[in-house]
C-alpha positions, 0 to 999 in steps of 0.5 A: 585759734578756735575757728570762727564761730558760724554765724547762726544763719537762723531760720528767717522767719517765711512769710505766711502762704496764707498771710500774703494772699490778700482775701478774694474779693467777692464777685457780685451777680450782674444785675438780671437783663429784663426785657424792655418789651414785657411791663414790669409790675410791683407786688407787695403784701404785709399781713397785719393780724395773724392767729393760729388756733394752739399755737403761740407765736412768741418768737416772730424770728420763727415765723415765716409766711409764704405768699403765692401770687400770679404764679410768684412766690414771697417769703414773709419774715418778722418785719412784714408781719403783724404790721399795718404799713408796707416796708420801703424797697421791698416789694416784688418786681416781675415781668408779666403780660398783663392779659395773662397776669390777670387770668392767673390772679382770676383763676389762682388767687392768693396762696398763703402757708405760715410756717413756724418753727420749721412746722406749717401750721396754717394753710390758706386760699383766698379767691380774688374779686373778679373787679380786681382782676379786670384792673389788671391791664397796660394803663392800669391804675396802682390799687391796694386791697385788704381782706381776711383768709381763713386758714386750714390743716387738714381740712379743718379750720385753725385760724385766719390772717389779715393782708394787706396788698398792692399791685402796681405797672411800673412805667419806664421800665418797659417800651413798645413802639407806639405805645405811652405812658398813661401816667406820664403827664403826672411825673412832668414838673413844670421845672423838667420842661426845657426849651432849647433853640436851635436848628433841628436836625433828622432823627430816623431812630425811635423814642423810648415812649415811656 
């Protein structure tokens, strides 16, 4: 009698190392903490025209325009150049104190370096109205400003470029005891006012002015 033929036990197949372990779900930066003392600016600039002596800009995905302003830097793409609008939720956030946001504009200006193809083929510098620079203050109003910019290599002209730019302070993101916000009687709807009857009760901490 043959003996029992053994079962092939075969080889169960092993799950994956690989397939069991699930992919690692990536962990997004916190959100930078700003210092609610310090006014929060928006920046924004497109360039609309942009010629360059010998140099066809035929692929905009090659072209990439460097911004200097009040000591930030802004990187142009495609979708910000040869344009005559500002593009929605891209502007620059930056905390400066006005004071010393308006000397660097005075003193600096605007930088512009316009890179194709991995090649700078345009430099730029462009002094500011000292008018503009006087504007720049807490209760600043929002201003835009267009000009032309020569551009240079090697000291000699190659072209120019044509922006548009705009520069305002964002209230409510910033609070100083006694201070308020110049625009804030213009963001009320006569729908927000609430009144609420009641008795009053002691309240010793500060109001977010703004």
């Amino acid at each position: 009698m043959g003996k029992k033929g053994k079962k092939d036990k075969g080889k169960k197949g092993k799950k994956s190392v690989f397939g069991s372990r699930s992919a690692p779900v990536p962990i997004e930066p916190p959100e930078p903490v700003l210092p609610k003392n310090t006014p929060v600016f928006s920046f924004d600039l497109v360039i609309t025209r942009l010629e360059v002596k010998g140099v066809v800009l035929a692929d905009a995905r090659k072209l990439l325009v460097k911004v200097g302003f009040g000591g930030n830097n802004l990187r142009l793409t495609a979708s910000r150049t040869n344009v005559s609008e500002f593009k929605p939720n891209a502007s620059h956030t930056f905390q400066a104190e006005p004071p010393n946001l308006a000397q660097k504009v005075e003193e600096n200006g605007i930088d512009f370096e316009v890179v194709y193809d991995g090649q700078v083929v345009g430099l730029g510098k462009l002094s500011l109205p000292k008018r503009l620079s006087n504007r720049i203050k807490l209760d600043m109003k929002a201003f835009s400003y267009t000009s032309t910019c020569p551009l240079e290599m090697e000291g000699k002209p190659v072209g120019a470029l044509e922006f548009l730019c705009k520069l305002l302070i964002r209230c409510g993101d910033y609070a100083r005891e006694g201070e308020t916000c110049p625009n804030l009687d213009r963001n009320l709807s006569p729908k927000d006012i609430v009144f609420v009857v009641g008795k009053s009760q002691a309240n010793t901490s500060c109001c977010d002015p703004c």
